[in-house]
N, CA, C and O atoms as CSV, one atom per row, in Angstrom:
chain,resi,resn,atom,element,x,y,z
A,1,UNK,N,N,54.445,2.036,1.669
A,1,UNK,CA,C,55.110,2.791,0.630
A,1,UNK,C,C,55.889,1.797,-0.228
A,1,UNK,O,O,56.364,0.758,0.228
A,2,UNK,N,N,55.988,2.186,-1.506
A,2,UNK,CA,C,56.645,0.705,-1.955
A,2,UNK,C,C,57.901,1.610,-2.164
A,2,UNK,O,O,58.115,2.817,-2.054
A,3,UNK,N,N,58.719,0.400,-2.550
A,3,UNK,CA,C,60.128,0.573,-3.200
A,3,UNK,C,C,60.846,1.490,-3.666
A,3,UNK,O,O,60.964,1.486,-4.891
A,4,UNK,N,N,61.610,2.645,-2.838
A,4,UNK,CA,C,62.059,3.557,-3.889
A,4,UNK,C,C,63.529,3.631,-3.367
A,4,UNK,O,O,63.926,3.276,-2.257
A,5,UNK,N,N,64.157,4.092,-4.253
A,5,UNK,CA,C,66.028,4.145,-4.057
A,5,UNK,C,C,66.167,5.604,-3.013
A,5,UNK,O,O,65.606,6.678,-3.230
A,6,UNK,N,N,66.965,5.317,-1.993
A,6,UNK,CA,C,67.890,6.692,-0.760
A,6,UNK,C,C,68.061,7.784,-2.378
A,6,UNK,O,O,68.132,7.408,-3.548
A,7,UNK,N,N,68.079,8.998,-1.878
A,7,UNK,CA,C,68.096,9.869,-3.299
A,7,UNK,C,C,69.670,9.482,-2.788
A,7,UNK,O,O,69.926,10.553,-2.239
A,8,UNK,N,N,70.300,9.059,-2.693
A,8,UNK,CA,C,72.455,9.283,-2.658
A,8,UNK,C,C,72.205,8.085,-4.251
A,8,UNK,O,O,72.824,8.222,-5.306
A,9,UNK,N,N,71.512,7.370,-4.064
A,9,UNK,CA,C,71.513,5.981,-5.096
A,9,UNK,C,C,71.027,6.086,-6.272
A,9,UNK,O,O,71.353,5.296,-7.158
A,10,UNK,N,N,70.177,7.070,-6.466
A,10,UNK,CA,C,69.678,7.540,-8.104
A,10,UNK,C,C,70.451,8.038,-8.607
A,10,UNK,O,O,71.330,8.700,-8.055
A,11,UNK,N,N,70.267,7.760,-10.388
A,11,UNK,CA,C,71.372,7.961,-10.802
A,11,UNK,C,C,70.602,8.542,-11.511
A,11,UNK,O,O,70.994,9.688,-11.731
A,12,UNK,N,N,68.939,8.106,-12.359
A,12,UNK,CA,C,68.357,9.002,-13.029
A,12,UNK,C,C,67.446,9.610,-12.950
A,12,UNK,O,O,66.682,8.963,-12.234
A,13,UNK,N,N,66.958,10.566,-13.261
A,13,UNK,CA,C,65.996,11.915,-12.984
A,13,UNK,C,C,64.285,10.614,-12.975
A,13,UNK,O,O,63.184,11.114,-12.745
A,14,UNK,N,N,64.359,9.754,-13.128
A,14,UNK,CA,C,63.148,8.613,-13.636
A,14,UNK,C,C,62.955,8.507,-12.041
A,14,UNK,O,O,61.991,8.900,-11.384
A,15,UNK,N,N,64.298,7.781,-11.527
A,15,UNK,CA,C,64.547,7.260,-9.955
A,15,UNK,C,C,63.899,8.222,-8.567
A,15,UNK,O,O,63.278,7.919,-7.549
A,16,UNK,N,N,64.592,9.947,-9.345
A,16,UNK,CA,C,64.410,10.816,-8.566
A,16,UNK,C,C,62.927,10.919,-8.316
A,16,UNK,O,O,62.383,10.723,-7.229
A,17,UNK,N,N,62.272,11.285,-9.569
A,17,UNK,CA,C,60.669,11.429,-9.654
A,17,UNK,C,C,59.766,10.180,-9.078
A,17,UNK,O,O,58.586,10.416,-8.823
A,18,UNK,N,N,60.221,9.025,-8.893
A,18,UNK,CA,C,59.616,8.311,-8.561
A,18,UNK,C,C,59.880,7.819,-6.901
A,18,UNK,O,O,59.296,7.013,-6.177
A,19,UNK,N,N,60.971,8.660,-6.717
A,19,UNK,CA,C,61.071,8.447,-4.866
A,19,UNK,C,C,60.049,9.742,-4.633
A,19,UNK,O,O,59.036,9.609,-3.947
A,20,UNK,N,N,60.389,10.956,-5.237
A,20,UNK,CA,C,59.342,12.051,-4.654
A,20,UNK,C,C,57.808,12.117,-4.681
A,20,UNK,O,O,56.976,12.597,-3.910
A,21,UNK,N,N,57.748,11.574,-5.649
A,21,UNK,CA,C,56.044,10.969,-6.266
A,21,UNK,C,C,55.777,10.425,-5.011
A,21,UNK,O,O,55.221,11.119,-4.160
A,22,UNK,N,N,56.185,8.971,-4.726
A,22,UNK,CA,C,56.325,7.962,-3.832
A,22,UNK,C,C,56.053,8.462,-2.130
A,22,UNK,O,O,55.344,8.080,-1.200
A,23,UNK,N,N,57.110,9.579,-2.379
A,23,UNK,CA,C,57.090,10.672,-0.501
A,23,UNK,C,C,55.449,11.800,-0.789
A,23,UNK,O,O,54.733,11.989,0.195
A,24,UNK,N,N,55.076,12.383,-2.050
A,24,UNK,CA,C,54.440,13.247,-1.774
A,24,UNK,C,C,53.286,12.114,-1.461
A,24,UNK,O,O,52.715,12.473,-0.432
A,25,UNK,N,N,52.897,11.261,-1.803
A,25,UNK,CA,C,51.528,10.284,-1.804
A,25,UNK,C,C,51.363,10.048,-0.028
A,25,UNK,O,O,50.333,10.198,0.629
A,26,UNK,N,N,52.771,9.623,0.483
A,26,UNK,CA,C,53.042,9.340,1.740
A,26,UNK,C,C,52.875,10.991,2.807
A,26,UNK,O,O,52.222,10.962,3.850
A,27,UNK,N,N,53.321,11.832,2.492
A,27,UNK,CA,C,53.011,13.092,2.837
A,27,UNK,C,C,51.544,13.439,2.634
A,27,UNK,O,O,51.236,14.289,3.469
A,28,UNK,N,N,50.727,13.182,2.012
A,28,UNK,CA,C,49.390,13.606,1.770
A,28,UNK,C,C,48.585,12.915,2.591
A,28,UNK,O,O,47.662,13.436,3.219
A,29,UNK,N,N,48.891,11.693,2.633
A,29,UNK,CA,C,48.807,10.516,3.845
A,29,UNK,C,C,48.130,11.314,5.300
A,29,UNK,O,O,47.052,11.563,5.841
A,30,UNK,N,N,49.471,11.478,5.452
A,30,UNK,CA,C,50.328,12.213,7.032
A,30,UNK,C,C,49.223,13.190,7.702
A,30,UNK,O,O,48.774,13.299,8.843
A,31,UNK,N,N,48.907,14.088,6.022
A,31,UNK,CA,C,48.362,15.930,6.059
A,31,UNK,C,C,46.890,15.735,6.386
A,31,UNK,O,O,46.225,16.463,7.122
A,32,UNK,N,N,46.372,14.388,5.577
A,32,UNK,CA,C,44.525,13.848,5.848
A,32,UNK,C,C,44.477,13.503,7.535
A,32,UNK,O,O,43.614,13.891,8.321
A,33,UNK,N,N,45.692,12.642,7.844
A,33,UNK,CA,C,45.687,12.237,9.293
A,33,UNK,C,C,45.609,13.775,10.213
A,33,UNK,O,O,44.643,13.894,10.966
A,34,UNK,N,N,46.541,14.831,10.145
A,34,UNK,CA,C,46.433,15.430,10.787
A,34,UNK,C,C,45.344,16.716,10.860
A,34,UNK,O,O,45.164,17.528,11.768
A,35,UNK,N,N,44.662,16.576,9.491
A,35,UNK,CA,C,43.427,17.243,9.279
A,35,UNK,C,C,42.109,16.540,10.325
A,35,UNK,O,O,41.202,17.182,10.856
A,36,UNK,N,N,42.351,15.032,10.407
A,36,UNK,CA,C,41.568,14.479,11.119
A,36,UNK,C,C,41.575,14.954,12.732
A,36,UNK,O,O,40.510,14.907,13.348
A,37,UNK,N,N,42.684,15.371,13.337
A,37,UNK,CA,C,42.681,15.899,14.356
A,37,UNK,C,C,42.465,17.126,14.335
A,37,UNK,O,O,42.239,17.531,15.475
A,38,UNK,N,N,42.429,17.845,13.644
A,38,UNK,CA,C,41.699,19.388,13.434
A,38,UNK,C,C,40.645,19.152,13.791
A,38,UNK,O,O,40.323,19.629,14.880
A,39,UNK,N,N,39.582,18.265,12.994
A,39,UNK,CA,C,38.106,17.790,13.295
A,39,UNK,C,C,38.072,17.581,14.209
A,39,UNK,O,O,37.099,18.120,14.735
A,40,UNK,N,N,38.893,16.774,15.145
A,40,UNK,CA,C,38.800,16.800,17.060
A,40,UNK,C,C,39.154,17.774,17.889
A,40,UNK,O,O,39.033,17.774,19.114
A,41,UNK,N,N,39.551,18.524,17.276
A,41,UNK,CA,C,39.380,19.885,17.961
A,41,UNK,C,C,38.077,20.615,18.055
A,41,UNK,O,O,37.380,20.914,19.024
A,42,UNK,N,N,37.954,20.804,16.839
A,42,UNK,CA,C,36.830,21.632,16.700
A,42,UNK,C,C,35.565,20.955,17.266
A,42,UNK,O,O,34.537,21.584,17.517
A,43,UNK,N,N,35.708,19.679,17.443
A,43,UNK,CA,C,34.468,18.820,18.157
A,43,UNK,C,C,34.910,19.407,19.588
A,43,UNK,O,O,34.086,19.974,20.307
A,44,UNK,N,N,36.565,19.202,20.047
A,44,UNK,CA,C,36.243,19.219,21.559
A,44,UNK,C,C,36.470,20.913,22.031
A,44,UNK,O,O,36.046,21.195,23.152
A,45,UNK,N,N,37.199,22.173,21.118
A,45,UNK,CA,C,36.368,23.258,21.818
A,45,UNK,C,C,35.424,23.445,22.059
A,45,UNK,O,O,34.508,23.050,21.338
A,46,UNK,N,N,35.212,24.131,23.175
A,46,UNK,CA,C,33.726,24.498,23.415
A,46,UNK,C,C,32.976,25.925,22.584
A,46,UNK,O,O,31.802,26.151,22.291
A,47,UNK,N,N,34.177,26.684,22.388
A,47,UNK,CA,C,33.790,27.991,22.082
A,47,UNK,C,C,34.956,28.348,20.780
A,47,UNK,O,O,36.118,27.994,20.582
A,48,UNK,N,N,33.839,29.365,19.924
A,48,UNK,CA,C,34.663,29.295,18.544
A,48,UNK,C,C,36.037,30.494,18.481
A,48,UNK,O,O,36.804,30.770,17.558
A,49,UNK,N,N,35.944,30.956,19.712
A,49,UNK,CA,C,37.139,31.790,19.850
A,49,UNK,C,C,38.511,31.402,19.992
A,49,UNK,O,O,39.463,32.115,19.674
A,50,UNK,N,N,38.602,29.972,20.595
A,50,UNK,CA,C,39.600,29.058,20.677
A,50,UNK,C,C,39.855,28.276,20.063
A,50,UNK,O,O,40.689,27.487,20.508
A,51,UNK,N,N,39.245,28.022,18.585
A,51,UNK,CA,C,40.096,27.738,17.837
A,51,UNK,C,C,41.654,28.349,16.789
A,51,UNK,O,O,42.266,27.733,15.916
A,52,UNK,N,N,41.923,29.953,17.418
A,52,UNK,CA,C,43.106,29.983,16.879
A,52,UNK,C,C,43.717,30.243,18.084
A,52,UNK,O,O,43.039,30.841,18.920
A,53,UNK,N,N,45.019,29.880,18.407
A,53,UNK,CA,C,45.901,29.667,19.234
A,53,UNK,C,C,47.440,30.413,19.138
A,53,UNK,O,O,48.555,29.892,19.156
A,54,UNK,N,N,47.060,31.766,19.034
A,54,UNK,CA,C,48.848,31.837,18.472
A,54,UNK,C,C,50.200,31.539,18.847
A,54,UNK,O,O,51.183,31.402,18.119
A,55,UNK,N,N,50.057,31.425,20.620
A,55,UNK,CA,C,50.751,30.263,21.295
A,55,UNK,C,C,50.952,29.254,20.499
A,55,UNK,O,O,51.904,29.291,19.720
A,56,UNK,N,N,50.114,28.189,20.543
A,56,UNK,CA,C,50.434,26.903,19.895
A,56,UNK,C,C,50.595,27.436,18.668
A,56,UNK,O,O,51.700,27.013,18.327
A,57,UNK,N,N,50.232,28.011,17.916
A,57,UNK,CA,C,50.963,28.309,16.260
A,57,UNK,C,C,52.461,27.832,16.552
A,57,UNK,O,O,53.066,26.773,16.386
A,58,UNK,N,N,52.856,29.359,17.171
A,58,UNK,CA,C,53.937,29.517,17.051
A,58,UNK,C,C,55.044,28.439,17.426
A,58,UNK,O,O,55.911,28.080,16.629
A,59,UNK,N,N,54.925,27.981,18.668
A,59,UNK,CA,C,55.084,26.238,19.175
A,59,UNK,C,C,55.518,25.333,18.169
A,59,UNK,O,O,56.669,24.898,18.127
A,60,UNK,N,N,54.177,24.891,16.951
A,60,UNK,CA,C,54.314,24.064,16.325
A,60,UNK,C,C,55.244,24.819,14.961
A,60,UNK,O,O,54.803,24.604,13.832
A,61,UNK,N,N,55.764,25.176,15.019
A,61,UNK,CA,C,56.281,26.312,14.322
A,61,UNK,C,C,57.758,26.060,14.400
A,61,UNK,O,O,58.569,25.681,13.556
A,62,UNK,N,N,57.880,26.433,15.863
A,62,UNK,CA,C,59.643,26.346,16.158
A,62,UNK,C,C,59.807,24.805,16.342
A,62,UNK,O,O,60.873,24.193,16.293
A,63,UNK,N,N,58.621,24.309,16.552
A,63,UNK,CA,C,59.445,22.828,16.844
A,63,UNK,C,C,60.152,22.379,14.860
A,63,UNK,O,O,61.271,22.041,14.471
A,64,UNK,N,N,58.875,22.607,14.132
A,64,UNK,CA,C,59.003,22.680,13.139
A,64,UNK,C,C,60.931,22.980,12.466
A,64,UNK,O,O,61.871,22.283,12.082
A,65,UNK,N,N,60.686,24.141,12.632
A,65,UNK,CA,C,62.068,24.105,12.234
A,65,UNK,C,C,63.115,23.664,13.259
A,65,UNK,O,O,64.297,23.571,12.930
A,66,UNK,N,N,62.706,23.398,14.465
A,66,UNK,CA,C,63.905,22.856,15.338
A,66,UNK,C,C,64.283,21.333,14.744
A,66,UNK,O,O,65.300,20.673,14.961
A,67,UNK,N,N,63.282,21.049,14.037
A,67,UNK,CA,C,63.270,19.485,13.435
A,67,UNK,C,C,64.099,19.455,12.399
A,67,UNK,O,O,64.956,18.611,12.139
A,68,UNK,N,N,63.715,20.714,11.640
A,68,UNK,CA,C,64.311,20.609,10.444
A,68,UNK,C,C,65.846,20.665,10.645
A,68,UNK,O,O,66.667,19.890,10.155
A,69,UNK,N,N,66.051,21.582,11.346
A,69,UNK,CA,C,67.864,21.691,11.414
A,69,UNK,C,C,68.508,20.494,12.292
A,69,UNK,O,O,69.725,20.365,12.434
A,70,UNK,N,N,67.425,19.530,12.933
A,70,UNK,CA,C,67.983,18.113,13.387
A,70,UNK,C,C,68.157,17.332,11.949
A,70,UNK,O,O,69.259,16.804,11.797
A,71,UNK,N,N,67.404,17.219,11.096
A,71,UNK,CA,C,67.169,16.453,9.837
A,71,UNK,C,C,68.045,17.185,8.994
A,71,UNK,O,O,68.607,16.334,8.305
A,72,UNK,N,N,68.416,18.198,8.716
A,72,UNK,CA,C,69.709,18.432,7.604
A,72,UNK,C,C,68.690,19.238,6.699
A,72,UNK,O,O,69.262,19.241,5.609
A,73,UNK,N,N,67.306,20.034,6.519
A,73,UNK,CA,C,66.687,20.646,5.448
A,73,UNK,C,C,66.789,22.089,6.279
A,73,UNK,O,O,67.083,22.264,7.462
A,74,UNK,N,N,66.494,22.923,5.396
A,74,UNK,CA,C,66.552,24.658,6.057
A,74,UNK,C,C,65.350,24.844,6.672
A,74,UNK,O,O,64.299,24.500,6.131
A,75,UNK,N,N,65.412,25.483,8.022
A,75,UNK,CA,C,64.150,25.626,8.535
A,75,UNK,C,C,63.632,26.428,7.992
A,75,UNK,O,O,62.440,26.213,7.775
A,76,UNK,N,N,64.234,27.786,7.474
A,76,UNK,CA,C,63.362,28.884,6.885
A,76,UNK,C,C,62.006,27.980,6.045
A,76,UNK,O,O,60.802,28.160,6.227
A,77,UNK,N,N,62.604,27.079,5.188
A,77,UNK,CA,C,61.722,26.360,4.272
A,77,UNK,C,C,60.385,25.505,5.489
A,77,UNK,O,O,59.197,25.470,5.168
A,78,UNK,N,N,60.821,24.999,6.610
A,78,UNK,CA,C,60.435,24.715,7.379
A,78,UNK,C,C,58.882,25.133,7.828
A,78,UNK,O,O,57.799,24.553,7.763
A,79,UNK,N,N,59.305,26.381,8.296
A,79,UNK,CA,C,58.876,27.704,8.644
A,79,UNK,C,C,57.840,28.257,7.859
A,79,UNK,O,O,56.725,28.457,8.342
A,80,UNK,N,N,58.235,28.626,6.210
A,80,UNK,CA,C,57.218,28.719,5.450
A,80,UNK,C,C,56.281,27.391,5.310
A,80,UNK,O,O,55.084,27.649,5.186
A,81,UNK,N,N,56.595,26.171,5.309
A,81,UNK,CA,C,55.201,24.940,5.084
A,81,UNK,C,C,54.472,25.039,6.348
A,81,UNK,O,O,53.243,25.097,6.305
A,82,UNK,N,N,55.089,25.065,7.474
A,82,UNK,CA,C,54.168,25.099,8.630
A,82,UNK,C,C,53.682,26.223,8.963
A,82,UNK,O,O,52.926,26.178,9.933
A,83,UNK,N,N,53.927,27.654,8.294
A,83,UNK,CA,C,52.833,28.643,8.598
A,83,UNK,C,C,51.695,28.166,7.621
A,83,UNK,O,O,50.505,28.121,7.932
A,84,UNK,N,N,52.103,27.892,6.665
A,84,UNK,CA,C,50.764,27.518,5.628
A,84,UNK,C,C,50.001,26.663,5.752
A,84,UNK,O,O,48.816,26.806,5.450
A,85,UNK,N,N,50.604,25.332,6.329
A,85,UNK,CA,C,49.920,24.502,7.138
A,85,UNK,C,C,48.871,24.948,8.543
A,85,UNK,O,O,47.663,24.774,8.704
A,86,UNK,N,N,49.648,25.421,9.208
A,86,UNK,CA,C,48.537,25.617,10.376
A,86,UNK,C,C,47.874,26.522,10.041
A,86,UNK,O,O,46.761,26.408,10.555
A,87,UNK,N,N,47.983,27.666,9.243
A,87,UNK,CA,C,47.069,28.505,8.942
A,87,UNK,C,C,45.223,27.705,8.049
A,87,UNK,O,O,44.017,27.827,8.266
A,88,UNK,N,N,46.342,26.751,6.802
A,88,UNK,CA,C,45.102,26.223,6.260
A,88,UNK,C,C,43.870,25.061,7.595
A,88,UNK,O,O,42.654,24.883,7.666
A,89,UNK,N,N,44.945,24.610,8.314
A,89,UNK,CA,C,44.775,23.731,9.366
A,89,UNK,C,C,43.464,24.447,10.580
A,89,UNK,O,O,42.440,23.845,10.901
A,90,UNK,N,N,43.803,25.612,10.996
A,90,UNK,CA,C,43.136,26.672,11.241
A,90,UNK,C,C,41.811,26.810,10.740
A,90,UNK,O,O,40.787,26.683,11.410
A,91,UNK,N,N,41.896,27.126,9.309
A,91,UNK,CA,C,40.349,27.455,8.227
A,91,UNK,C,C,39.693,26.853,8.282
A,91,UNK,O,O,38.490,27.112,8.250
A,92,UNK,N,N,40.291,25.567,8.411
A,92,UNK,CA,C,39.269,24.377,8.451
A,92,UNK,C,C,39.071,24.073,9.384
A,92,UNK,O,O,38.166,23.247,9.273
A,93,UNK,N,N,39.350,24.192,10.467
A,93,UNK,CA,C,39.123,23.918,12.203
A,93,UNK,C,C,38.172,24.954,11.962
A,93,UNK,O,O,37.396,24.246,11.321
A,94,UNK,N,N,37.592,26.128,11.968
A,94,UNK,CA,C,36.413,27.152,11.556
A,94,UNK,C,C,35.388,26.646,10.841
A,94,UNK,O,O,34.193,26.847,11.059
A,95,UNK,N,N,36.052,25.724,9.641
A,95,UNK,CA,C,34.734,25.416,8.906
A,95,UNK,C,C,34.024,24.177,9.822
A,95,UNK,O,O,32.838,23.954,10.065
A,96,UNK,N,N,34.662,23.810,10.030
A,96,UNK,CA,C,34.447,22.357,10.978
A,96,UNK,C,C,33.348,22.106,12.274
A,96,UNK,O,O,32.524,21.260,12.620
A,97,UNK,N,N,34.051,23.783,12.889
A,97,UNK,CA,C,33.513,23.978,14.308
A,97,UNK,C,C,32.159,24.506,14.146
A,97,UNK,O,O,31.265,24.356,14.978
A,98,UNK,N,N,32.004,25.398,12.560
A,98,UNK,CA,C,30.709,26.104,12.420
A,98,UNK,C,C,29.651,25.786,11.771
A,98,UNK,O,O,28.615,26.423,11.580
A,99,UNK,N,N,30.158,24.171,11.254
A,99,UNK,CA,C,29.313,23.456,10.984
A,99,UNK,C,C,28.853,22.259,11.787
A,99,UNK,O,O,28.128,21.407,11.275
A,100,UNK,N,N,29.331,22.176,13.232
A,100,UNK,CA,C,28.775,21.828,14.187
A,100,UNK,C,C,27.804,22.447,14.953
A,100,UNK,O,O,27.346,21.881,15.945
């Protein structure tokens, strides 16, 4: 990741956009990596009924916001990216598995 200023240190809206730019590139990163383990799922279920889990949803869910309120952001916000996440995470574990 290259160079960007702690947001406490920006002073201009230029600084701001270019640390978030900077995090979403690094976040998109993160989202391909963990899409890649979707694909190992769906390789290592055996059966297409187990790919949704609402156990583990929910799991990755509370840890989710248990993280967030360690880190200082609102979990509610939390909460909403990681239902949308594992849900999209999900779709594609389906497309994945049924095109195996």
């Amino acid at each position: 990741m290259s160079f960007i200023l702690p947001p406490d240190d920006c002073t201009t809206m230029a600084q701001v956009r270019a640390g978030v730019d900077a995090l979403d590139r690094e976040i998109g990163r993160l989202v391909a990596a963990r899409f890649g383990y979707m694909r190992a799922a769906a390789r290592i279920k055996p059966e297409r009924h187990l790919v949704r889990d609402g156990d583990r949803k929910d799991q990755v869910i509370a840890n989710a916001a248990a993280q967030a309120e360690l880190l200082g952001y609102p979990p509610g916000a939390a909460v909403a990216m990681w239902d949308a996440l594992v849900e999209a995470s999900i779709a594609y574990e389906y497309e994945v598995f049924d095109a195996l």
